[in-house]
N, C-alpha and C positions, 0 to 999 in steps of 0.2 A: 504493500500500500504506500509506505514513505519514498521506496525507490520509485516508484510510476510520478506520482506525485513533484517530487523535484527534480526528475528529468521533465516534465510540464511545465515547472514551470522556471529552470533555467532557460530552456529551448523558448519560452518566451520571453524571459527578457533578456538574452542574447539576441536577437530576433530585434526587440525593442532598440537594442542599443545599435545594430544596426540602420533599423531605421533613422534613426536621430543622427546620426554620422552620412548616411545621408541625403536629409535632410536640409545641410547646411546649404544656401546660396551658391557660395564663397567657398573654396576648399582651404583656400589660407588661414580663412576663419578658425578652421579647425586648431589654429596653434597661439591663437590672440589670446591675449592675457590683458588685465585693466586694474587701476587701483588694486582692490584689498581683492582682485581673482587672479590667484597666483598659476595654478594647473589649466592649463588650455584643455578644451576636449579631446584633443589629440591623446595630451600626456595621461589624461586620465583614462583613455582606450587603453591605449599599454598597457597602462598600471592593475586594469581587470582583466586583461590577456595572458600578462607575466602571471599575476595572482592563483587566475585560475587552474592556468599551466602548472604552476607550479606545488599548488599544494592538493589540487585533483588529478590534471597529468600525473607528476612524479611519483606523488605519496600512495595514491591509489592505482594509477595506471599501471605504474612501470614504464611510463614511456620515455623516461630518458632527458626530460625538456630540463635546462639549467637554466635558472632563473638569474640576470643582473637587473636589479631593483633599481639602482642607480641610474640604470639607461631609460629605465620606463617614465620617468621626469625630466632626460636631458635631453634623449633624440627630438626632434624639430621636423617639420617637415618630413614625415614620413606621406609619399601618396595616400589619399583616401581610397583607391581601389587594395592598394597593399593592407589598409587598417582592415576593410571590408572582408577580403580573404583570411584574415587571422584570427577576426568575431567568427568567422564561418568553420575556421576548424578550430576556433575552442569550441563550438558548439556541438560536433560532429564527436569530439574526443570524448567531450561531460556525456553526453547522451551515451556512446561505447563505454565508458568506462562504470556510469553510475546502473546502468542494465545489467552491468555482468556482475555488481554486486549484493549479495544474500543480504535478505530482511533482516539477517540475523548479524550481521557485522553492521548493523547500524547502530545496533549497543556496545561493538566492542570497544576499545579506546584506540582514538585515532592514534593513526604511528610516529607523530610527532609533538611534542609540548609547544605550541604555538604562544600562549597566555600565560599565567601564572602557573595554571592548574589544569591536570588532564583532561582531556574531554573525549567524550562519545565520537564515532566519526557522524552519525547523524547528526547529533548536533553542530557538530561544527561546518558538516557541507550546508547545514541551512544558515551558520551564520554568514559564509559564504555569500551565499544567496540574498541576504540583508546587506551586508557589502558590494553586491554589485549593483543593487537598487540604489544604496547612498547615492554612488556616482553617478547609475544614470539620472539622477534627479539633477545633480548637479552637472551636467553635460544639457540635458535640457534645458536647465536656466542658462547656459553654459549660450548656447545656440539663440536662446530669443534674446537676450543680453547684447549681443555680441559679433552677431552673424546680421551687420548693418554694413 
């Protein structure tokens, strides 16, 4: 039930975030920053790309993706058809990865201490999941803001 469930509903808002990227007018827009908005939509795509990659890919998958954290806030200018292709295969990956996993490993403890304190891996793919909503909330203000 929790695996059908958040493959639904990363697949839509990966989907979503898609959409919103875009979206934009302007493809440049995608990297504009203003006063007190520090992360362009660009950098914040990354940063849920790397994220996802890396702690669904790696921790779960086994697929091998090595995360630099540091690049997903400094690269600039990456194309929007290249950001589009890589929403398209975290989406394709989360969907493969979180199908092949048992009801039953959504209690076990995920295989990394991310927080303070250990956690469930369900738990933590849904907070995941509350993490990439944050940003897209913030890529949508991100876009009506800014994409002038």
């Amino acid at each position: 039930m929790i695996t059908e469930s958040l493959r639904s509903l990363y697949n839509r808002d990966l989907n979503k975030l898609k959409t919103e990227i875009e979206a934009y007018q302007k493809e440049e827009n995608l990297w504009k920053v203003d006063k007190n908005i520090s992360n362009s939509a660009g950098n914040l795509c990354l940063h849920l790309i790397g994220n996802l990659n890396h702690f669904i890919g790696t921790y779960l998958g086994n697929t091998g993706y090595v995360r630099n954290r540091e690049l997903e806030f400094s690269l600039k200018d990456v194309p929007r058809a290249e950001l589009i292709d890589k929403i398209e295969a975290t989406a394709t990956m989360i969907d493969f990865v979180v199908s092949q996993l048992p009801e039953s490993e959504m209690e076990k403890e995920y295989p990394l201490v991310v927080f303070e304190d250990k956690m469930t891996t369900g738990y933590f793919l849904i907070h995941l999941l509350s993490h990439l909503d944050y940003h897209l909330g913030q890529i949508n203000y991100h876009r009506r803001l800014l994409d002038i």
